[in-house]
Backbone as a printed PyTorch tensor [residue, N CA C, xyz], in Angstrom:
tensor([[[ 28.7410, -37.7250, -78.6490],
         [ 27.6290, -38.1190, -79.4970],
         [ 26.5340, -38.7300, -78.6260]],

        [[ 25.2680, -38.5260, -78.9000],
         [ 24.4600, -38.5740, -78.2640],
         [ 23.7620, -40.3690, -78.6370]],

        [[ 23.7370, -41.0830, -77.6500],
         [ 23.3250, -42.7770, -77.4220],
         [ 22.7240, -43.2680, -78.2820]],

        [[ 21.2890, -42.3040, -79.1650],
         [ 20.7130, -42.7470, -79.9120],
         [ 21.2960, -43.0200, -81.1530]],

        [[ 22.0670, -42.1640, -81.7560],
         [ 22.7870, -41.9780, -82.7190],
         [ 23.7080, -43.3650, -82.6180]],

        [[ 23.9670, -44.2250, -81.7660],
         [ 24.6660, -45.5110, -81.9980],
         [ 24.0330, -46.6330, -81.8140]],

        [[ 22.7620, -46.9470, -81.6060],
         [ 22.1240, -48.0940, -81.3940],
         [ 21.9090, -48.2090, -82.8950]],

        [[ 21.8040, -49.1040, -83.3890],
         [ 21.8610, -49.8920, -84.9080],
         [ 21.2050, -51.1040, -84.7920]],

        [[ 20.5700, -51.6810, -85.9500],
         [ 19.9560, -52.6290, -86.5540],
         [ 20.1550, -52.7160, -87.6970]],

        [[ 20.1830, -53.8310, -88.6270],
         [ 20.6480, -54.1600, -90.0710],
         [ 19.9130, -56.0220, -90.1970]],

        [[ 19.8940, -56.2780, -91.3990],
         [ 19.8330, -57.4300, -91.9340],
         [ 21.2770, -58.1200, -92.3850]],

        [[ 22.1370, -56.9730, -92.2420],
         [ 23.5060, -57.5040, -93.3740],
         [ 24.6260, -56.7850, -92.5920]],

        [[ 25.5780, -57.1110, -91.9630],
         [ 26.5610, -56.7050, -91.9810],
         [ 26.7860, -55.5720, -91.9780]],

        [[ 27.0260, -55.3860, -93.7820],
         [ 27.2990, -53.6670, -94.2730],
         [ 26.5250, -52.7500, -93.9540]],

        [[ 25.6130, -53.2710, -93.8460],
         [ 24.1870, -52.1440, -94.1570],
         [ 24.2570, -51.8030, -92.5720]],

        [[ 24.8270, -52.1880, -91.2780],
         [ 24.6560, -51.7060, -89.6990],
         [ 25.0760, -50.1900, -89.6880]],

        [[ 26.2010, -49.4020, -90.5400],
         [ 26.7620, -48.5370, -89.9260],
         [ 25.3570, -47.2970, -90.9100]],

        [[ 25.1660, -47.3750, -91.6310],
         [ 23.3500, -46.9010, -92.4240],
         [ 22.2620, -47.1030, -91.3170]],

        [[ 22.1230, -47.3720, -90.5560],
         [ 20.4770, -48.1690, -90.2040],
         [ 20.7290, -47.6220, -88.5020]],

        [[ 21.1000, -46.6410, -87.8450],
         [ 20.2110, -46.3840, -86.7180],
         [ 19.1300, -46.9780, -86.1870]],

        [[ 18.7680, -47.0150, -84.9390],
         [ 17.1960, -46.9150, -84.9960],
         [ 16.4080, -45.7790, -85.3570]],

        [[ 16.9610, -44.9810, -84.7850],
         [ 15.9990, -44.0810, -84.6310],
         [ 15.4770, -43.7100, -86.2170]],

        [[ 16.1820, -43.9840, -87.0200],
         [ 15.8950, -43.3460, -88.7020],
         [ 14.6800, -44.5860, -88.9320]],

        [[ 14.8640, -45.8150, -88.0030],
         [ 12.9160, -46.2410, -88.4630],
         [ 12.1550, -45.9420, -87.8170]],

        [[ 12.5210, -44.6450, -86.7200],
         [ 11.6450, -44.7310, -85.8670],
         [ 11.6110, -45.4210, -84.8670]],

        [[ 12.6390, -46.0310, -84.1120],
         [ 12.3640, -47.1470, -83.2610],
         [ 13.6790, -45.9830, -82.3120]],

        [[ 12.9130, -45.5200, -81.0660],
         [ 13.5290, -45.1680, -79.4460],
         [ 14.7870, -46.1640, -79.4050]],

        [[ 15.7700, -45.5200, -78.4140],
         [ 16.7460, -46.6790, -77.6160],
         [ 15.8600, -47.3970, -77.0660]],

        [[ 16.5460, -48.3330, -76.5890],
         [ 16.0760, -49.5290, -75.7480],
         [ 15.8010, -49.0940, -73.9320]],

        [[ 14.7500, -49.4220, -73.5210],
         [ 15.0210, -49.1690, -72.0560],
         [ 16.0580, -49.7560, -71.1900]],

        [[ 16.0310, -50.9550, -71.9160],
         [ 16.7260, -51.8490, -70.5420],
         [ 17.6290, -53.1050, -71.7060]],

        [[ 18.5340, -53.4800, -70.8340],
         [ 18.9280, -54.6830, -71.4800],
         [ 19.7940, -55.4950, -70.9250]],

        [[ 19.6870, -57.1260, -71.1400],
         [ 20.0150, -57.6950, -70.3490],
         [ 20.7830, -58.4860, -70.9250]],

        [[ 21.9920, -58.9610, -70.5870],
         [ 23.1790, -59.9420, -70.8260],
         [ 23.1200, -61.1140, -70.3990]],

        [[ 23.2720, -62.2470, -71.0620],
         [ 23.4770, -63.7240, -70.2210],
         [ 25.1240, -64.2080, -70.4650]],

        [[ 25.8770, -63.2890, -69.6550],
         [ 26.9710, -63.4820, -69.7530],
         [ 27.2800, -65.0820, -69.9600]],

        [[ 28.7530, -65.0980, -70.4230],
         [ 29.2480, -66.5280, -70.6870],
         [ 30.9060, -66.4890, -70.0780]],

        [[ 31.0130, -66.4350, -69.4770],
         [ 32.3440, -65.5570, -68.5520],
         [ 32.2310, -66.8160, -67.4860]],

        [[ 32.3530, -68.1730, -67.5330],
         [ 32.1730, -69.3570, -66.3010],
         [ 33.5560, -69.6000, -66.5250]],

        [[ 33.7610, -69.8400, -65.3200],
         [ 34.9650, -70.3790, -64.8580],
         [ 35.1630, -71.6230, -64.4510]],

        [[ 35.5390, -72.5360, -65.3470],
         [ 36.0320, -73.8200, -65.1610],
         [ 37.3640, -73.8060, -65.1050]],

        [[ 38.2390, -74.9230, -64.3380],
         [ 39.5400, -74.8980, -64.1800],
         [ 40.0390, -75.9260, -65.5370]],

        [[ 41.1120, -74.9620, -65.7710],
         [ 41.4450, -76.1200, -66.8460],
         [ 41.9670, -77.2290, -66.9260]],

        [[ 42.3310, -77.7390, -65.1850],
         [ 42.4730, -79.2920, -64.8640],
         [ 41.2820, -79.9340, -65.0630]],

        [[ 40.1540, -79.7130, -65.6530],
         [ 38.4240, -80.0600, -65.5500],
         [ 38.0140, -79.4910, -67.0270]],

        [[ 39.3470, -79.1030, -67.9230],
         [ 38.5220, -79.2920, -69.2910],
         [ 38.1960, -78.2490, -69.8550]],

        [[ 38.1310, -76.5510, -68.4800],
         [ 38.0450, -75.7450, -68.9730],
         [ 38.6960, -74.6170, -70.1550]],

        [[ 37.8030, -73.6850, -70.5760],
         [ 38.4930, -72.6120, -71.3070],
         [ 38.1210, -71.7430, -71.1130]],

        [[ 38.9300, -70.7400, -71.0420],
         [ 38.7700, -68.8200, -70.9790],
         [ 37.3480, -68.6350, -72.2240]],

        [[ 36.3370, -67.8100, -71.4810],
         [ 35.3870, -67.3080, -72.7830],
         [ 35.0180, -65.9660, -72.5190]],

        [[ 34.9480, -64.9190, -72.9420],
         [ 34.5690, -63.3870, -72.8820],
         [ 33.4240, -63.2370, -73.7230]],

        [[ 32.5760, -62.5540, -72.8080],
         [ 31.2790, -62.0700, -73.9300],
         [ 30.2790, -62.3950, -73.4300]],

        [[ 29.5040, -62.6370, -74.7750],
         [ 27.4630, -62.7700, -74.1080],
         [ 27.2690, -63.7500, -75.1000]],

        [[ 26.5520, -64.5770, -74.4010],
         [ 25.8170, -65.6190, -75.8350],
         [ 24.5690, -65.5050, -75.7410]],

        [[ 24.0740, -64.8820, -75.3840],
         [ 22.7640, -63.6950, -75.5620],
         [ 22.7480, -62.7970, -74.9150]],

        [[ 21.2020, -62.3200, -75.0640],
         [ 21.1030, -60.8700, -74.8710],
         [ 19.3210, -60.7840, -75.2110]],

        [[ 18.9750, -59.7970, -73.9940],
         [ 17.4350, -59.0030, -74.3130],
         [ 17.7290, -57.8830, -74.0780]],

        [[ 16.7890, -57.1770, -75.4460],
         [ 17.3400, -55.9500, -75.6110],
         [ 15.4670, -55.0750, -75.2860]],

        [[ 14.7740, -54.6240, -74.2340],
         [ 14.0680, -54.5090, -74.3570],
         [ 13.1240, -52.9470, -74.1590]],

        [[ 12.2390, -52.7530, -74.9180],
         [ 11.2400, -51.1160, -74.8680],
         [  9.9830, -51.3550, -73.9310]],

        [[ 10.1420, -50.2820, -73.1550],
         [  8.8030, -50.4460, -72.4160],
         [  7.5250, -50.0380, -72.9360]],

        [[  7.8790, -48.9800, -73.6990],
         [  6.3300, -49.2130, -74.5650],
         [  7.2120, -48.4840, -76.2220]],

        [[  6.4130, -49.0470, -77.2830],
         [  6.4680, -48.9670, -78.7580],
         [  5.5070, -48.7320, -79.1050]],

        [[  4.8400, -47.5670, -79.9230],
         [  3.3990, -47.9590, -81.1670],
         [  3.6670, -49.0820, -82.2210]],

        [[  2.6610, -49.1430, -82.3700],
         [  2.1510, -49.9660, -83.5640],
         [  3.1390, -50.1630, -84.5740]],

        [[  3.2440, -49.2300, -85.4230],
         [  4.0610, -49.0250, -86.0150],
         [  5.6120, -48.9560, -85.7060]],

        [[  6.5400, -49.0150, -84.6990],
         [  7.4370, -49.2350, -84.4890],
         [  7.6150, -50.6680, -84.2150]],

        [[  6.8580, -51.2010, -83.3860],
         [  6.7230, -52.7750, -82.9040],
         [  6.8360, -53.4170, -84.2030]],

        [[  5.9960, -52.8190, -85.7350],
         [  6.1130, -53.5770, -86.5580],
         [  7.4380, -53.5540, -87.4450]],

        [[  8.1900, -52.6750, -87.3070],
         [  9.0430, -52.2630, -88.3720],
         [ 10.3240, -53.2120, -86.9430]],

        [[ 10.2210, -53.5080, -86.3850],
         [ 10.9110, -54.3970, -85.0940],
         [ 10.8470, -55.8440, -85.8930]],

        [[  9.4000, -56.4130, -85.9040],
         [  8.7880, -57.2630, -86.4520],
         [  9.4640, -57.6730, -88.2280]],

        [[  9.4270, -56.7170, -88.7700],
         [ 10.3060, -56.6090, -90.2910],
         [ 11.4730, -57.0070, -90.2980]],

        [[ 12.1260, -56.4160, -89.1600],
         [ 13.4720, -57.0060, -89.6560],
         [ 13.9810, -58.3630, -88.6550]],

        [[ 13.0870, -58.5090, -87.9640],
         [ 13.6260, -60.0190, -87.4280],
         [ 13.0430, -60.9350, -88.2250]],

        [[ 11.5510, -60.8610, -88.8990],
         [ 10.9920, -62.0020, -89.8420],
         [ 12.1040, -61.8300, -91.2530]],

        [[ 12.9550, -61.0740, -91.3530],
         [ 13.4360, -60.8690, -92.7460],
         [ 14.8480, -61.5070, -92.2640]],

        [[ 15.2000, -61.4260, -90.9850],
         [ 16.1150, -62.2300, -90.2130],
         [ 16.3740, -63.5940, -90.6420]],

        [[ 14.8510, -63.8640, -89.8230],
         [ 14.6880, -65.4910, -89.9990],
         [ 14.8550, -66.1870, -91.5270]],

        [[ 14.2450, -65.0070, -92.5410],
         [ 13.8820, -65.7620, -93.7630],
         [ 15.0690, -65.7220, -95.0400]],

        [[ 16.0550, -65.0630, -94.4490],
         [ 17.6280, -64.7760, -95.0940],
         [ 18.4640, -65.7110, -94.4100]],

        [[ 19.6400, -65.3140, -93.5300],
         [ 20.5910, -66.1390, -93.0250],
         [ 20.5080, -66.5090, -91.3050]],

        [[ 18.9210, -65.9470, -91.4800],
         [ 18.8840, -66.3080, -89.7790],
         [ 19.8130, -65.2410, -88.5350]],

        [[ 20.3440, -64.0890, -89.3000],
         [ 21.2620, -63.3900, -88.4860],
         [ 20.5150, -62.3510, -88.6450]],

        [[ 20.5290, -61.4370, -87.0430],
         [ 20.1990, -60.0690, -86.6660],
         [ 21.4200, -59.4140, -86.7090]],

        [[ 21.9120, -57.9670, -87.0290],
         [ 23.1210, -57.4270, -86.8670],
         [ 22.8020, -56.0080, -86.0840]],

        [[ 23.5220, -56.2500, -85.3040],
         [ 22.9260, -54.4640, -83.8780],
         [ 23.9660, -54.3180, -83.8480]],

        [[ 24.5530, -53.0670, -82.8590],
         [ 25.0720, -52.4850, -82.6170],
         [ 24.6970, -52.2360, -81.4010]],

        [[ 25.1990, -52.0980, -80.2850],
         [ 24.5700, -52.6460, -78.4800],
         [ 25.7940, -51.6320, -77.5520]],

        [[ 25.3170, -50.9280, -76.5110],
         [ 26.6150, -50.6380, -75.7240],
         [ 26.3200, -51.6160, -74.5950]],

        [[ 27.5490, -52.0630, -73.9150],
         [ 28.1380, -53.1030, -73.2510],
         [ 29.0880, -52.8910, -72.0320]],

        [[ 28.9800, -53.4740, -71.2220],
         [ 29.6560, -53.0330, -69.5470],
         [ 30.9150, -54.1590, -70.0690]],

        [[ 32.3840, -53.7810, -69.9060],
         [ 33.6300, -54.7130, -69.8260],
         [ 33.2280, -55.1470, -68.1910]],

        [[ 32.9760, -55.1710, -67.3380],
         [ 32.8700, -56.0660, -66.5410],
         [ 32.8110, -54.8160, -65.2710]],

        [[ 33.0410, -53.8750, -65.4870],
         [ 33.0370, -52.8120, -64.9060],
         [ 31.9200, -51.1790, -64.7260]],

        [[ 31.1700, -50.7460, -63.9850],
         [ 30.3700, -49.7680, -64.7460],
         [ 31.4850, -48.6650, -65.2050]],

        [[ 33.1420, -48.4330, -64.9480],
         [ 33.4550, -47.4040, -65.6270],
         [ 33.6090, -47.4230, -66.9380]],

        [[ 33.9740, -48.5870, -67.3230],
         [ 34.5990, -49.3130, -68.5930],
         [ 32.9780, -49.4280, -69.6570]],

        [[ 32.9270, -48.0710, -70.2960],
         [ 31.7060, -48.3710, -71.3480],
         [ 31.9590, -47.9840, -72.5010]],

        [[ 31.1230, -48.9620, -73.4960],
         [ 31.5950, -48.9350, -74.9380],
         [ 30.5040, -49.5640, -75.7670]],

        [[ 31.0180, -49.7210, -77.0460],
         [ 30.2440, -49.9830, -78.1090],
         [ 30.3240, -51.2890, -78.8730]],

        [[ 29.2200, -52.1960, -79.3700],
         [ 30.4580, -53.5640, -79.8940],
         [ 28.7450, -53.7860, -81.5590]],

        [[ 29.5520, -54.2570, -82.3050],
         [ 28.6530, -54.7740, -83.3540],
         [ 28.5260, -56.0040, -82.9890]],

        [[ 27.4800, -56.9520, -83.3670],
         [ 27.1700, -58.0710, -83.0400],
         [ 26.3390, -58.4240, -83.9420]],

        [[ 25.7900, -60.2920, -84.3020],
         [ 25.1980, -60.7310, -84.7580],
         [ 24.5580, -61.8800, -84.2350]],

        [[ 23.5010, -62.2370, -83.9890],
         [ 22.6990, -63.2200, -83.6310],
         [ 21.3280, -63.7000, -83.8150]],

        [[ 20.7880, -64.6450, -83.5440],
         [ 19.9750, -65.3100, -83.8910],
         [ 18.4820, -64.6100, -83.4740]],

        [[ 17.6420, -63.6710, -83.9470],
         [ 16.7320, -62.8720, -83.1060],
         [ 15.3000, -63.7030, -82.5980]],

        [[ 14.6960, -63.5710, -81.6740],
         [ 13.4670, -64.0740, -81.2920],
         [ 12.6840, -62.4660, -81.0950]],

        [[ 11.3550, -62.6620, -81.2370],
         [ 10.8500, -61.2820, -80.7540],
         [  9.4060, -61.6660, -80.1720]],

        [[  9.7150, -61.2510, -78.9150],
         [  8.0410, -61.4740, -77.7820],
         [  7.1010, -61.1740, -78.9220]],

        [[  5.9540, -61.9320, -78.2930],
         [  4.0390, -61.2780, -78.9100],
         [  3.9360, -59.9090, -78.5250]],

        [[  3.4210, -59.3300, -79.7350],
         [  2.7150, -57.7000, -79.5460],
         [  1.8400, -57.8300, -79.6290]],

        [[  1.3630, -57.4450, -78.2780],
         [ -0.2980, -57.3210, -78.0020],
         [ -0.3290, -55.8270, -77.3290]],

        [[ -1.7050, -55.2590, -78.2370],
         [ -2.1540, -53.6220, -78.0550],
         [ -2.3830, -53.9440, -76.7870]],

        [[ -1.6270, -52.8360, -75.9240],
         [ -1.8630, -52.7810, -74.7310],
         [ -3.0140, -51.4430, -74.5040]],

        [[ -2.5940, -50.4530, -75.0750],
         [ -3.7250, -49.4050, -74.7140],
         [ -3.8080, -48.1320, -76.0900]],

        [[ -5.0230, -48.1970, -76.5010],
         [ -4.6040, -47.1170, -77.6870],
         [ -4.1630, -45.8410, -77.4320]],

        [[ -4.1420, -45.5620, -78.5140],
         [ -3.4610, -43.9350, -78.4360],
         [ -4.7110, -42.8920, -79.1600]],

        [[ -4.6220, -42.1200, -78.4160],
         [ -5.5420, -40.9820, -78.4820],
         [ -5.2940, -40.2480, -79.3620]],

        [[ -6.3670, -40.1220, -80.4160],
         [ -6.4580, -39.4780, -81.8180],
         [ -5.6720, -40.0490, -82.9670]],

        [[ -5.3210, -41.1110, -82.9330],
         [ -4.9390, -42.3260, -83.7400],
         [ -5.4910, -43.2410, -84.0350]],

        [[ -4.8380, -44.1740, -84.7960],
         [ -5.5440, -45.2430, -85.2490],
         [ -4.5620, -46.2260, -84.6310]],

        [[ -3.8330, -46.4760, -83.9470],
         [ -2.5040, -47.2940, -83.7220],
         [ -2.6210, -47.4780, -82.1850]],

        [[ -1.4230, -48.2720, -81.7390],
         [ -1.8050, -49.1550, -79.9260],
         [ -0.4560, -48.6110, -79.8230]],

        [[ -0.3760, -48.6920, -78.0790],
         [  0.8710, -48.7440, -77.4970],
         [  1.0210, -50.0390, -76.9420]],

        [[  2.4430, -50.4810, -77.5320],
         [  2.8410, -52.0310, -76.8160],
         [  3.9360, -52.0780, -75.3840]],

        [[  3.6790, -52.9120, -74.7580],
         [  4.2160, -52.3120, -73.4700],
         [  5.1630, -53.6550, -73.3490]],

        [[  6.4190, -53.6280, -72.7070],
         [  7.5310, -54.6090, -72.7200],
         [  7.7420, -55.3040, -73.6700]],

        [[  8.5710, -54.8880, -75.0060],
         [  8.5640, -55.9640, -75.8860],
         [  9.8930, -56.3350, -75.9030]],

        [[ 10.4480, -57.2180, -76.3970],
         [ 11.5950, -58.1720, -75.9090],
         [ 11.8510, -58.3380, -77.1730]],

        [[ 13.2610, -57.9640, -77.5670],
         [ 13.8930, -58.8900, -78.8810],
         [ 15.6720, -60.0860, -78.3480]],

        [[ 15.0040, -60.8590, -78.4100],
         [ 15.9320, -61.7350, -78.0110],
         [ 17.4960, -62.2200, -78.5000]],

        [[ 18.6220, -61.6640, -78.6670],
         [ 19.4830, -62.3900, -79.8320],
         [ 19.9200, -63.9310, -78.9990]],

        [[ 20.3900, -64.5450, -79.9660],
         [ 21.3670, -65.9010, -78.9120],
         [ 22.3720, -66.0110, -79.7350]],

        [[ 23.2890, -67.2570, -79.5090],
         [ 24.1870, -67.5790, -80.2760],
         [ 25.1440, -65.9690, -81.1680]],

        [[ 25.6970, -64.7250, -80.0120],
         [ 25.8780, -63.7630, -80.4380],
         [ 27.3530, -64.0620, -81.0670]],

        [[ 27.7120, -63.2850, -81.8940],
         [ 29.4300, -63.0770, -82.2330],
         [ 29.8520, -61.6580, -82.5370]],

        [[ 30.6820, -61.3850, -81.6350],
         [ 31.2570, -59.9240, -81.4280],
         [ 31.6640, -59.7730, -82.5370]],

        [[ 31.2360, -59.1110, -83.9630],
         [ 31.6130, -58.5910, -85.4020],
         [ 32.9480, -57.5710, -84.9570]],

        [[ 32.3760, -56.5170, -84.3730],
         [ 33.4950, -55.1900, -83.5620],
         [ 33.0720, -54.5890, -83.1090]],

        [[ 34.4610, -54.6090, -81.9450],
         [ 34.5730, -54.3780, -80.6840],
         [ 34.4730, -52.7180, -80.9200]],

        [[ 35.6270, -52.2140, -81.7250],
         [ 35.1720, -50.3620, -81.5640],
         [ 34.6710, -50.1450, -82.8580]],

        [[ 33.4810, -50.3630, -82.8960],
         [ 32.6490, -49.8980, -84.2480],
         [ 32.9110, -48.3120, -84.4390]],

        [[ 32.9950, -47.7040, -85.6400],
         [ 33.0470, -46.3980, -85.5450],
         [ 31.3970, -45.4180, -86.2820]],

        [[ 31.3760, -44.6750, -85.5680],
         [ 30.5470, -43.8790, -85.7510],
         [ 30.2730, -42.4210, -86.4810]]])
């Protein structure tokens, strides 16, 4: 199955395995970045075992107008419900052979969209690096199915 077909966005839970991106129109992501949480403290010092990400930037190098906003929709609808983003993200186990798929939920931030350069024979801008931020993530599931 082809990558696009598993990147997801939702407001709710249920509604992730419905909601692609691409069905709003919104490309995969170019790039994305993990702030792993994988520290190693000894547990003579208090530590505990933790696996995962407690954030994440998930980011497009360029979006129109109209995609940036429908980006914009569902993180302000984020904020103004339970404060939770729900994606669907592929993820490195710690390895580049080891690749997979995980549902997740977190807290979204989303960079300023500013028209970087219009588009020719339109009425609409191209936005260039936009950043949607999650934090505070929780692995919903690990093998989401598709």
């Amino acid at each position: 199955m082809n990558d696009i077909f598993r990147w997801r966005i939702a407001n709710a839970e249920a509604d992730l395995p419905m909601n692609p991106l691409f069905a709003h129109g919104i490309p995969s992501p170019t790039q994305i970045e993990y702030k792993d949480h994988t520290t190693r403290i000894s547990q003579s010092e208090g530590g505990v075992a933790r696996h995962g990400y407690i954030n994440l930037k998930v980011m497009w190098g360029k979006l129109t107008t109209s995609q940036a906003s429908t980006l914009r929709t569902f993180v302000e609808t984020a904020k103004s419900g339970t404060g939770l983003l729900y994606m669907t993200i592929n993820k490195l186990d710690g390895s580049a052979s080891n690749y997979g798929w995980v549902d997740i939920s977190g807290r979204p931030t989303l960079s300023d969209i500013v028209p970087d350069q219009p588009i020719v024979a339109s009425t609409g801008y191209l936005h260039s690096n936009i950043v949607l931020e999650l934090s505070n993530i929780t692995i919903l599931d690990d093998t989401p199915s598709f």
